[in-house]
Structure formats: structure tokens, C-alpha cells
C-alpha positions, 0 to 999 in steps of 0.5 A: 319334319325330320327327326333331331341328331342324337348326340353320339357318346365319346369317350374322350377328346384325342390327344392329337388334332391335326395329322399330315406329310411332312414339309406341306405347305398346303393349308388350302386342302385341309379334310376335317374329320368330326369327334365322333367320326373318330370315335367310330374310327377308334372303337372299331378299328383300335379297340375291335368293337362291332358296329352293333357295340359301337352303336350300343356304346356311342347311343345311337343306331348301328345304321348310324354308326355305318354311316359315320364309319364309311364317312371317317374311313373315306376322309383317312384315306383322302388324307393319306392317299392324297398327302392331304392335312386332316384336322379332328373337330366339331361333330354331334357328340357329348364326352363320357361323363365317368358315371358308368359302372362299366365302360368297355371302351378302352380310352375313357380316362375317368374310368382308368383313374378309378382302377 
């Protein structure tokens, strides 16, 4: 029996969906990227956390973190190298309820508000 998903934590939803070259006609070849593959993406390669902090932030392993890492630098660069369309949706995830005293991750927008 294998065991059940976590869901990740992410902080918030990204302001920005959808990415691709200009002029592309090309809907058939859209990557899609998870919420959570984002998040990873976000925290370790924006924010600067580890994936051991990145795991301890999103609740889960840091061999899950690799995992989904390896699989949003993957999906960016068949994006880029290929002038694919990628989309962000869907994804094993639960948004940041605010009730944290601390929450080191930078993009939470219920922890900006109460500075």
C-alpha cells in the first residue's frame, strides 16, 4: 500500500500563470508546472533557502523537495530552451493560513500585512 501525498505548504498563489515567447501561436505544447513545483522553485532559487529549509517550510522531506525541484527546473527549461508556453496550476499543496508567528519565506502576503 503505498503511503498517502502530503500536501506541500505554499505560501501564496503566483501573480503570474502563464509565461511563454512572444508571437506563439502554439497552444498544443503547453508544459504545465504545479503550485507547489513553483513554490520550490521560489524558495530555493529566489529566496536562497536550502532544500533541507525548503522541506521544513513546505512540511515535507527534503528528498521530496528534491524531487519536485529536479522536476520544476526540468519543466523551466523545456520551456525556455524549447520556446514552449508554461502554464502554473493544479499541484499537492494547501496555501499558508497566516497562523504562523514566524514565517521566514518571504512571499507570504498575511505576513506582510501584519508588519
Amino acid at each position: 500500500m503505498a503511503r498517502p501525498k502530503k500536501c506541500r505548504k505554499v505560501c501564496s498563489m503566483p501573480l503570474n500563470t502563464c509565461f511563454g515567447p512572444e508571437g506563439c501561436m502554439n497552444d498544443k505544447e503547453i508544459i504545465v508546472m504545479t503550485v507547489d513545483e513553483y513554490e520550490t522553485i521560489r524558495l530555493i532559487d529566489k529566496e536562497g533557502f536550502s532544500q533541507e529549509e525548503c522541506g521544513e517550510y513546505m512540511n515535507v522531506a527534503r528528498t521530496t523537495v528534491q524531487q519536485i525541484y529536479n522536476n520544476a527546473r526540468k519543466k523551466l527549461a523545456d520551456a525556455l530552451v524549447n520556446g514552449q508556453k508554461l502554464k502554473i496550476e493544479g499541484g499537492e499543496y494547501r496555501l499558508c493560513s497566516g497562523n504562523e508567528k514566524v514565517c521566514k519565506c518571504g512571499g507570504c502576503e498575511k505576513h506582510r500585512l501584519c508588519r
